[in-house]
Legacy VTK file of the C-alpha trace (Angstrom):
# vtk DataFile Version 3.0
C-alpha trace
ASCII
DATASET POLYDATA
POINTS 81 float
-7.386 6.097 -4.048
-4.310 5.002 -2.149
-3.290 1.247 -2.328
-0.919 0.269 0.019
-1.116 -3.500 -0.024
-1.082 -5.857 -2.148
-1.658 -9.349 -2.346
-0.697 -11.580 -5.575
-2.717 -14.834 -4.925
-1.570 -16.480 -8.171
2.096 -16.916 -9.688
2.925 -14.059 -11.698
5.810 -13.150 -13.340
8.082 -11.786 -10.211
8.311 -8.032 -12.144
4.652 -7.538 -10.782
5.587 -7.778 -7.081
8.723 -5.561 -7.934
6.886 -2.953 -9.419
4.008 -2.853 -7.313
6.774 -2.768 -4.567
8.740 0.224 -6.371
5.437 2.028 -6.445
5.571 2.039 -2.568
3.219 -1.034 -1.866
3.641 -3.691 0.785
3.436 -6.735 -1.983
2.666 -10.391 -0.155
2.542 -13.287 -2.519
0.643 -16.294 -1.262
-0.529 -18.754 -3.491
-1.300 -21.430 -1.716
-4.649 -20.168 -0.489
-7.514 -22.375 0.741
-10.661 -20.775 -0.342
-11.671 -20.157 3.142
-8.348 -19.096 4.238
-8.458 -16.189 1.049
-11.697 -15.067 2.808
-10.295 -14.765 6.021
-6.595 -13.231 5.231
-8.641 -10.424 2.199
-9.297 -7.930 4.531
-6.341 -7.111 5.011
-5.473 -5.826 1.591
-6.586 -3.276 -0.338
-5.369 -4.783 -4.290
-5.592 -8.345 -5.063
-3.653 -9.534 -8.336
-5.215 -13.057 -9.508
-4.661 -15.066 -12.816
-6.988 -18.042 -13.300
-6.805 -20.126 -10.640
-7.774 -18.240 -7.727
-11.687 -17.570 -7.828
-12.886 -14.262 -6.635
-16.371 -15.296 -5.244
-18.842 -12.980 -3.471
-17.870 -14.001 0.093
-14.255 -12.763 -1.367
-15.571 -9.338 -2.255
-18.094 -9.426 0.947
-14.895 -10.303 3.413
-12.708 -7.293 1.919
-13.934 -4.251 3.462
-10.572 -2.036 2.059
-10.654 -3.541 -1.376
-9.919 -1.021 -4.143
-8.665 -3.355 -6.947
-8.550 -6.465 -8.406
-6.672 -7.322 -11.115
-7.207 -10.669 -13.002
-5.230 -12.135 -15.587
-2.130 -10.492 -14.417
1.079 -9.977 -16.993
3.626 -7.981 -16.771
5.555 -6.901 -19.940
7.563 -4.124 -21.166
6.316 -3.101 -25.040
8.187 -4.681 -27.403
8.625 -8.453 -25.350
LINES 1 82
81 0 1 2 3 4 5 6 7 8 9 10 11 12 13 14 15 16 17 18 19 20 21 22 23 24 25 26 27 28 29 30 31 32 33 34 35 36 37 38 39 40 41 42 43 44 45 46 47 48 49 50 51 52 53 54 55 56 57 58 59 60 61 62 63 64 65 66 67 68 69 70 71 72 73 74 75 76 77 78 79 80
């Protein structure tokens, strides 16, 4: 499974979209996302990194024909933090 971009819909500490972006992804971090407007831009991504207050409904899933992942809660740590 290759995922080459990303979108973080939610603020996130910024180390996600610099590791996601060291990995080789295309990162784009919108968070200001009408509903309809998330529907509309999803297809374009293949990952979508969410915390709490962006809601992944079925017409998200339905409108993302190249989405491999969606991570939820997002944090990014290093052990020992």
């Amino acid at each position: 499974m290759e995922i080459q971009r990303v979108l973080i819909s939610d603020s996130c500490d910024p180390r996600c979209a610099e590791i996601l972006t060291k990995a080789g992804c295309e990162v784009t971090v919108k968070t200001d996302h009408t509903p309809a407007q998330l529907v509309e831009n999803i297809k374009n991504f293949d990952a979508l990194v969410v915390r709490s207050a962006t809601k992944v409904t079925a017409a998200v899933i339905n409108a993302a024909p190249n989405l491999k992942v969606r991570l939820s809660e997002a944090s990014t740590r290093l052990d020992g933090e």
